[in-house]
VMD Tcl script that draws the C-alpha trace (Angstrom):
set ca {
  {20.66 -38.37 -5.08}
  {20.95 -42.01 -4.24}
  {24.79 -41.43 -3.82}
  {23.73 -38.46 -1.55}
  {21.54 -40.47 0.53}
  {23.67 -43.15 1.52}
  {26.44 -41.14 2.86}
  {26.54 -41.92 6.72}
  {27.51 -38.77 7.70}
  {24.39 -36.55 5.45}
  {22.36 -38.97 6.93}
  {22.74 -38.58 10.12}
  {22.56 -34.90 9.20}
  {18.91 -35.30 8.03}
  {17.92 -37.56 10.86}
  {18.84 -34.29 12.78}
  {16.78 -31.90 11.18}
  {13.87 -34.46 10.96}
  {14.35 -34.64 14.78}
  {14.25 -31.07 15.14}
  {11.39 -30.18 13.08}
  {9.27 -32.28 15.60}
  {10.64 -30.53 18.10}
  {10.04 -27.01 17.00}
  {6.29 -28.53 17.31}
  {6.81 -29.85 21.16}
  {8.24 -26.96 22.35}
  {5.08 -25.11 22.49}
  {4.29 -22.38 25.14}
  {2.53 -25.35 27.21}
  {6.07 -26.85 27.72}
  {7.22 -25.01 31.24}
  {5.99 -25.94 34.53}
  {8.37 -23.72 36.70}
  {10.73 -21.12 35.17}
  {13.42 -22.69 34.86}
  {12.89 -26.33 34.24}
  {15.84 -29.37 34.18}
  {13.05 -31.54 32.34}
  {12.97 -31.31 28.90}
  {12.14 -34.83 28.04}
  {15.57 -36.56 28.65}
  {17.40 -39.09 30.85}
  {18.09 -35.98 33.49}
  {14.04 -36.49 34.19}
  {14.80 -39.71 35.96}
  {18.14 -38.82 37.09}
  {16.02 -35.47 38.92}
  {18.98 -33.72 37.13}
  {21.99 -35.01 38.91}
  {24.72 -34.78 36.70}
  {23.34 -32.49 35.05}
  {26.95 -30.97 33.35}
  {29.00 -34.36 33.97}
  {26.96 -37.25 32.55}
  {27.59 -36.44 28.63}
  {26.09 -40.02 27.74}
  {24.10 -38.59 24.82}
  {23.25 -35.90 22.71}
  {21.43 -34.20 25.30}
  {25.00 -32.85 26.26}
  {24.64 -30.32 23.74}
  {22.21 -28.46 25.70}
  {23.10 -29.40 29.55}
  {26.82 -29.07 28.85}
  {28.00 -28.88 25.24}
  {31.43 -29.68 25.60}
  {30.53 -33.33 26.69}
  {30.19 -33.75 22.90}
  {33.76 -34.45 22.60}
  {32.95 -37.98 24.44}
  {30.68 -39.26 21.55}
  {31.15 -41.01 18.27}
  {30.41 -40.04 15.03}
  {26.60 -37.91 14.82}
  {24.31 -38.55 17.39}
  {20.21 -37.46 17.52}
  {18.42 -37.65 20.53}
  {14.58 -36.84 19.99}
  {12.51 -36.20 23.65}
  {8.88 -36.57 24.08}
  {6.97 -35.50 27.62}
  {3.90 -35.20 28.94}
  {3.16 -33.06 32.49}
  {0.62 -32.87 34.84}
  {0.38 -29.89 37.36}
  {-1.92 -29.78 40.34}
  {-1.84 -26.12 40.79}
  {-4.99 -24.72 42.39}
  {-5.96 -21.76 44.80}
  {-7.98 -22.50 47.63}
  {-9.70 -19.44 49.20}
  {-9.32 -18.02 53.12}
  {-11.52 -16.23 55.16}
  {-9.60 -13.09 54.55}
  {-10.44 -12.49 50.95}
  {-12.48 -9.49 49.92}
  {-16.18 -10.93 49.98}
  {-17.05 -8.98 46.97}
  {-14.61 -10.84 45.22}
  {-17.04 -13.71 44.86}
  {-15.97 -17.54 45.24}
  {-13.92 -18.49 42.21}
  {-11.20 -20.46 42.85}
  {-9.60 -20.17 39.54}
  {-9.26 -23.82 38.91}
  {-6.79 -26.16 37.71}
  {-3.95 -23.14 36.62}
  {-1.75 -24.66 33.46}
  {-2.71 -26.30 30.32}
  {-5.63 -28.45 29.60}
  {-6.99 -29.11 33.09}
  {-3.59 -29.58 34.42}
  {-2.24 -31.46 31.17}
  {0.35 -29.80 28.90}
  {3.11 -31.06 26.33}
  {6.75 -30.60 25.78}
  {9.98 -31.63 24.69}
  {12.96 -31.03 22.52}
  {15.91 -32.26 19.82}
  {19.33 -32.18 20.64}
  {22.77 -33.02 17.93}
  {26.01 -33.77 18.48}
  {28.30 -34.20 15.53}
  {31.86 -35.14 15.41}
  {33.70 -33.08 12.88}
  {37.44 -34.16 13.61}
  {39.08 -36.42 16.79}
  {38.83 -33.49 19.08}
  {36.31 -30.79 17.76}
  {32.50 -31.29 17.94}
  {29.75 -29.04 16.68}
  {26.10 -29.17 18.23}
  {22.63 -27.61 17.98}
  {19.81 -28.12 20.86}
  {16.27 -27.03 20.37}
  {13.96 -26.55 23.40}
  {11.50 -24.52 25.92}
  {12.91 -24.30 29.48}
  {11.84 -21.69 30.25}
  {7.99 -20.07 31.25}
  {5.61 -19.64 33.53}
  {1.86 -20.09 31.69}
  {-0.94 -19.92 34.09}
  {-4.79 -19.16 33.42}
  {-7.53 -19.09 35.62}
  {-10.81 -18.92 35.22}
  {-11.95 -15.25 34.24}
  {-14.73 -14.61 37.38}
  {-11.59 -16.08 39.83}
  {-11.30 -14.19 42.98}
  {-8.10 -12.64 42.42}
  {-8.62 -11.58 39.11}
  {-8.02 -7.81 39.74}
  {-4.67 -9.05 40.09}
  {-4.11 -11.71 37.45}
  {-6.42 -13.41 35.14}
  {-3.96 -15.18 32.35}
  {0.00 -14.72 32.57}
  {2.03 -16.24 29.94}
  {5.59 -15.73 29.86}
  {7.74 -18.97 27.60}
  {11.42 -19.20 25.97}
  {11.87 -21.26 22.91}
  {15.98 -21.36 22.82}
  {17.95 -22.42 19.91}
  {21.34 -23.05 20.79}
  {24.17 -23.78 18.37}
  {27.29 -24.63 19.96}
  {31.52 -26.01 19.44}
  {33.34 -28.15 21.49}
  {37.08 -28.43 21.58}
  {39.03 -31.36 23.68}
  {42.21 -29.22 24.83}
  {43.86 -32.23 26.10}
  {43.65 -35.91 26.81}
  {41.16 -35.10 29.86}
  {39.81 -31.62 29.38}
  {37.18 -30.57 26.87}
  {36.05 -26.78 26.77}
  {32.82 -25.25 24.81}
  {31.38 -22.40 23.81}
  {27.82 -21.54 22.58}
  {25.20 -19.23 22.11}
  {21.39 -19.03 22.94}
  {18.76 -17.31 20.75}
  {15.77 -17.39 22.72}
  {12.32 -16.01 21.61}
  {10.02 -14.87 24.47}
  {6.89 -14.40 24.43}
  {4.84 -12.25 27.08}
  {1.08 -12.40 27.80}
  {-0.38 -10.71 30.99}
  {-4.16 -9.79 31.01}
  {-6.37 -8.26 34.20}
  {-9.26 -7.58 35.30}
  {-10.20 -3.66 35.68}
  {-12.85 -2.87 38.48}
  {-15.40 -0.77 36.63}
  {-16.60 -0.39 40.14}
  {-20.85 -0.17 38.96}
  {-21.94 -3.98 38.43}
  {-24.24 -3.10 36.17}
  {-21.00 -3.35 33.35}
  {-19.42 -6.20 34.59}
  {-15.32 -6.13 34.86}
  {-13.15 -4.35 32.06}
  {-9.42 -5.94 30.63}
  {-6.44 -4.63 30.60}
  {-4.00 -6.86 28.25}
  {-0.56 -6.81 27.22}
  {1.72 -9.24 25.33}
  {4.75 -9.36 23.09}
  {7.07 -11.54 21.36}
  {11.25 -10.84 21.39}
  {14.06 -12.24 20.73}
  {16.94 -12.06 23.05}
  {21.02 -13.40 23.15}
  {23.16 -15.06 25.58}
  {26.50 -17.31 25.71}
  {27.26 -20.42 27.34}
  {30.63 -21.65 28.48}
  {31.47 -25.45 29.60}
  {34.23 -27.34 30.72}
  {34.41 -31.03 31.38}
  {37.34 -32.42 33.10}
  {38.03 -36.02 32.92}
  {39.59 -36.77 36.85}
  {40.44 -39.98 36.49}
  {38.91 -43.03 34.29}
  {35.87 -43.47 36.28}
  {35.19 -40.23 37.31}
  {34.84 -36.59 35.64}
  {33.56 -33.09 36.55}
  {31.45 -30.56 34.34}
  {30.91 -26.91 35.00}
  {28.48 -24.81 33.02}
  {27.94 -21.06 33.11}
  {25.05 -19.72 31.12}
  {24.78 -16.02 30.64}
  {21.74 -13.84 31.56}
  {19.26 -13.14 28.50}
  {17.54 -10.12 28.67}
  {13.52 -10.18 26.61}
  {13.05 -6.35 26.17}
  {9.06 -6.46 25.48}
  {7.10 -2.97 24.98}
  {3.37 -3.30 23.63}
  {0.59 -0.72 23.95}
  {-1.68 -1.66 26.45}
  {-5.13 -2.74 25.08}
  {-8.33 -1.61 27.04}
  {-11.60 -3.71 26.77}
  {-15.09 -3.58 28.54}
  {-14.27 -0.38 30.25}
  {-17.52 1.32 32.01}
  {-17.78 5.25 30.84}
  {-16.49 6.73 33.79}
  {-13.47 4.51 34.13}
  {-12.68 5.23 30.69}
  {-12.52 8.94 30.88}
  {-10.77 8.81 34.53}
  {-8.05 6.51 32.21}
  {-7.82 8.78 29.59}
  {-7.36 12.33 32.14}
  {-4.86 10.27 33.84}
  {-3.06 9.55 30.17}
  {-2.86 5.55 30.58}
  {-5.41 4.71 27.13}
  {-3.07 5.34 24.65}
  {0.23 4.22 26.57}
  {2.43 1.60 25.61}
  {4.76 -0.25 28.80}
  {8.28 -1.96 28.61}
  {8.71 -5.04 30.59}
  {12.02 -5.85 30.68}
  {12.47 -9.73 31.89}
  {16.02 -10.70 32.67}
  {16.38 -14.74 32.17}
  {18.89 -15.60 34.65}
  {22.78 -15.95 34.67}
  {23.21 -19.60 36.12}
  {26.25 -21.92 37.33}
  {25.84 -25.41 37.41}
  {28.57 -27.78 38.83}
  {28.58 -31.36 38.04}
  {30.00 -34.72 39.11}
  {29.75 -38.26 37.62}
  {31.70 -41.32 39.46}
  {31.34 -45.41 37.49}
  {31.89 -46.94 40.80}
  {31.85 -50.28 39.34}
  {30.38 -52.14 36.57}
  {26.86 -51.83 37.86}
  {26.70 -48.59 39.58}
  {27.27 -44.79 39.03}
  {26.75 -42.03 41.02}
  {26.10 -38.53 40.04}
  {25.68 -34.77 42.27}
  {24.93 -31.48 40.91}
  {25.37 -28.12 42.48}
  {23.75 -24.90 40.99}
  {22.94 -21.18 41.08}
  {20.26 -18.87 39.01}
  {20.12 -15.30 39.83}
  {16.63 -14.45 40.49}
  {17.51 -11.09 42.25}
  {17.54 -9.69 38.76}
  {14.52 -11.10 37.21}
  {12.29 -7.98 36.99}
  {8.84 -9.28 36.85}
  {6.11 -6.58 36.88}
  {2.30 -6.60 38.44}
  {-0.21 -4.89 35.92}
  {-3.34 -3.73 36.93}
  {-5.14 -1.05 39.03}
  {-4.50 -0.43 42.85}
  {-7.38 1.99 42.24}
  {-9.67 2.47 39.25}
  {-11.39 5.79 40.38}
  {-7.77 7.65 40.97}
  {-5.39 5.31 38.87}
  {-1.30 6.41 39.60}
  {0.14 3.70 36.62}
  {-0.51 0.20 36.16}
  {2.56 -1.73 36.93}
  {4.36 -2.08 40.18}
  {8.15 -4.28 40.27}
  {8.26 -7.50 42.47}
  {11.10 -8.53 44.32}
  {12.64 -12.25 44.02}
  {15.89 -13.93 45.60}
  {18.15 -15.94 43.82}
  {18.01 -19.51 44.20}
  {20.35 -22.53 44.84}
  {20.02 -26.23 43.64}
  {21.29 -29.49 45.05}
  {20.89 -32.99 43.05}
  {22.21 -36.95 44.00}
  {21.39 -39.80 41.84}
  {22.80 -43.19 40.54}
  {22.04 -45.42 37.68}
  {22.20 -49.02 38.22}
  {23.04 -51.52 35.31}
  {21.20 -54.86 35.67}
  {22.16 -58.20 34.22}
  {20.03 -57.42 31.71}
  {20.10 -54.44 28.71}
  {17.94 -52.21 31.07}
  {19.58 -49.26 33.33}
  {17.88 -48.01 35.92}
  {18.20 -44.46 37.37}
  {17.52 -42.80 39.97}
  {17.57 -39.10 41.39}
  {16.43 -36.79 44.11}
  {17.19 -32.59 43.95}
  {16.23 -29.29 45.77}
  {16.04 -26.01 44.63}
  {15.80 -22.85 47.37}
  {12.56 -20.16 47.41}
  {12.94 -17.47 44.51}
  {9.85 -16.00 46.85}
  {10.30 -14.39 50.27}
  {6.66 -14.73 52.79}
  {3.75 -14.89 50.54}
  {3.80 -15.97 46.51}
  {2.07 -13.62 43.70}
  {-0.54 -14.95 42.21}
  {1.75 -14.46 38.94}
  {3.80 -16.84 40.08}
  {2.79 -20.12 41.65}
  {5.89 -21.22 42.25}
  {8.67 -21.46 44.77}
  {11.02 -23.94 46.39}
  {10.96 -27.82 45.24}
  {11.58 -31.14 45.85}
  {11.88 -33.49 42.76}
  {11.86 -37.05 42.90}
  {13.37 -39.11 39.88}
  {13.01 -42.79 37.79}
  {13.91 -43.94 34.89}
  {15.13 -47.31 32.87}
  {16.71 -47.35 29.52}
  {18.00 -49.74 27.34}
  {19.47 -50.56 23.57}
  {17.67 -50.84 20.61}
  {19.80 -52.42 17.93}
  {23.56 -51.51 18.17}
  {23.74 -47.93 17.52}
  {20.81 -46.75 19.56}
  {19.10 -46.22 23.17}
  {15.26 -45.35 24.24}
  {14.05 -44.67 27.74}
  {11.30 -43.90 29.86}
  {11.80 -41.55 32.76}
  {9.05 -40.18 35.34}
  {9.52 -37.36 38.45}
  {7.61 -36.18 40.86}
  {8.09 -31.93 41.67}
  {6.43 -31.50 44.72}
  {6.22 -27.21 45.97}
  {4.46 -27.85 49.22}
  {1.75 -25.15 50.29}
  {2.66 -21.46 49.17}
  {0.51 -18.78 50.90}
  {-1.00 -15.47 49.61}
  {-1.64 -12.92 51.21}
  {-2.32 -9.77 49.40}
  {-3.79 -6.70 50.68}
  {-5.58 -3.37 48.85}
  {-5.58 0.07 50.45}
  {-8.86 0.62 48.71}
  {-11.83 -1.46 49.25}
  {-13.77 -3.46 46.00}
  {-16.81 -1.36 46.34}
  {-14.47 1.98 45.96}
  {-12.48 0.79 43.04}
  {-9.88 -1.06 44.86}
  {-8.73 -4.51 43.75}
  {-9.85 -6.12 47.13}
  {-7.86 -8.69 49.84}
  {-6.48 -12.05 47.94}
  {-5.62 -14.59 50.87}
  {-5.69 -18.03 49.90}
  {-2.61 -20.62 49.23}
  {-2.00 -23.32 46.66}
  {-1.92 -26.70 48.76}
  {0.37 -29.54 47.72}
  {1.49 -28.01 44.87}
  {3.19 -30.67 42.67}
  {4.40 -31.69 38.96}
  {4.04 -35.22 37.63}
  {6.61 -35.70 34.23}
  {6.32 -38.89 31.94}
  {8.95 -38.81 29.06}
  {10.09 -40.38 26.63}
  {12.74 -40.50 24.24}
  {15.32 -41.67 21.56}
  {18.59 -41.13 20.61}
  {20.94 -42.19 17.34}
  {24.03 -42.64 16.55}
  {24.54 -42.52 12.75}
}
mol new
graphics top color blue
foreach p $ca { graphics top sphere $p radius 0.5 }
foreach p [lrange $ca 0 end-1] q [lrange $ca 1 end] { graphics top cylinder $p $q radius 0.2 }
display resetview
């Protein structure tokens, strides 16, 4: 055993699955903040993800752009801590459904806004040219919970919809300055959606409608990093779609005696639903220029096709003459944009720096399933060495989504059965990330 242990190499290997034990336990379904997110506890916070498929600096490649990999020595662990803060509320207009009541919902993710994340990412050098990599992580969700007597509750009351990816992957350098990869995703989804059912006499308060499921789905990744010139290399990344095929019976609670039997004439008790949730194909291209001994600059460009995602609206239009319970939504696809530099002072500290955009996935007015929609982030971070084969950092960015408006509107009034008007927005929506993280070379 002691012979065992004190081989480099098997070391490193255990460092790795130490690494990603913890963060099996970080990934939790509290992780996402959008639906797509660039933070998972890295550098590429503070960098606001410019980069993104260029930088290969650490281990973190193996997830952003495995075929980096082929640019590191020996194994390499990096272990990513984060901690998020979302002020995501709904404040209530003049137009909403008096009936409805006053409930604003509150503070929408997590602990009063607070949630936890992160992930574990390995790079290991099998020969000169061919690299082998695993990255474990949750990018992917949309969790939000308001409170249960919340104004549009006819419409929403808790959503949860989170991707826990595991993503083995190879990377092969086909020549002096161009490295190719190929992996493969195995995400498990889980989907949570209950509502609020208008039992329409107040004497029995509001019925539930709930549905959630747990699936696994598949995707590849392809990569390509192309070393330019000395200083100065591109990385392009293509990630397929996934699709999460969830089907669940749909679970009835609290349901007043005529909206029961109106249900079960209408055949929607004893019903089950597919949801099928498409995560989306995405392209990301990448830049990363040392322009001299102190400073580097970095761009990204991306894609995500939205148009495809298939998000559904449960619930009622109309509890005394229900016609099915789900109804599609329509989304766009989206575009990113990212610019950022790292700055090396006199010192072991680097600094970095990053700004990025992404486009609406929402045309008009936002469901209140999604409180999300175009962004600005805003990126810092500083890193430096700790003994000779290591690095830790500290990275922070600020997501701002700006004001997203509902507006909502039911055919049939509250008193009749109807789900009632929901016109509100969510003002100065914004995302505050603090990470921190670690990563080994063994």
């Amino acid at each position: 055993m002691q012979t065992l242990i004190s081989n480099p190499k098997l070391r490193g290997l255990a460092a790795a699955f130490g690494a990603l034990c913890i963060s099996a336990f970080l990934a939790s379904p509290a992780l996402a903040g959008g639906l797509i997110a660039y933070e998972v506890g890295t550098k590429d916070v503070g960098l606001a993800s410019a980069g993104y498929s260029a930088r290969a600096q650490d281990a973190s490649t193996a997830f952003t752009n495995p075929a980096g990999m082929t640019r590191l020595e020996g194994t390499q662990v990096l272990a990513a801590g984060q901690l998020l803060w979302a002020n995501t509320k709904y404040s209530i207009d003049s137009g909403t459904s008096p009936e409805l009541g006053t409930g604003d919902g509150g503070y929408l993710t997590g602990s009063d806004g607070w949630f936890v994340g992160g992930g574990a990412f390995v790079s290991y050098s099998a020969t000169d040219k061919l690299s082998l990599g695993f990255a474990l992580t949750g990018n992917f969700g949309a969790p939000l919970s308001y409170d249960d007597d919340w104004v549009g509750r006819y419409y929403v009351q808790d959503t949860t919809l989170i991707g826990i990816s595991l993503i083995p992957s190879i990377a092969y350098q086909t020549t002096d300055n161009v490295s190719v990869s190929f992996g493969v995703t195995a995400m498990n989804g889980y989907y949570d959606n209950q509502i609020a059912i208008n039992n329409v006499n107040p004497a029995f308060g509001d019925g539930q409608l709930k549905f959630d499921d747990s699936v696994w789905g598949y995707g590849v990744n392809l990569g390509l990093l192309w070393d330019w010139t000395e200083d100065t290399r591109f990385g392009l990344t293509w990630n397929s779609q996934i699709d999460l095929d969830f089907k669940a019976g749909l679970e009835w609670s609290g349901l007043a005696p005529g909206i029961e039997t109106v249900l079960g004439n209408a055949g929607l008790l004893n019903n089950s639903l597919k949801v099928g949730i498409k995560v989306p194909q995405q392209v990301m291209a990448s830049t990363f220029t040392q322009v001299n001994d102190k400073w580097a600059i970095l761009g990204s460009l991306g894609w995500q096709e939205w148009s495809k995602f298939g998000l559904l609206q449960l619930g009622l239009d109309d509890s005394t003459n229900p016609s099915g319970v789900a109804t599609d939504l329509n989304f766009k696809d989206t575009y990113h944009a990212a610019l950022g530099a790292q700055y090396q002072l006199d010192n072991p500290w680097q600094l970095n720096f990053g700004v990025a955009y992404d486009s609406a996935f929402q045309s008009g007015n936002v469901s209140p399933l999604l409180a999300a929609n175009a962004a600005w982030r805003f990126g810092f971070g500083a890193e430096r060495p700790l003994g000779e084969k290591s690095v830790w950092g500290l990275a922070t960015e600020y997501m701002y989504g700006g004001n997203l408006d509902v507006n909502t509107q039911s055919a049939v009034p509250v008193a009749a059965g109807g789900r009632g008007n929901l016109v509100g927005s969510y003002d100065n929506i914004s995302t505050l990330f603090f990470s921190i993280y670690g990563n080994w070379q063994f």
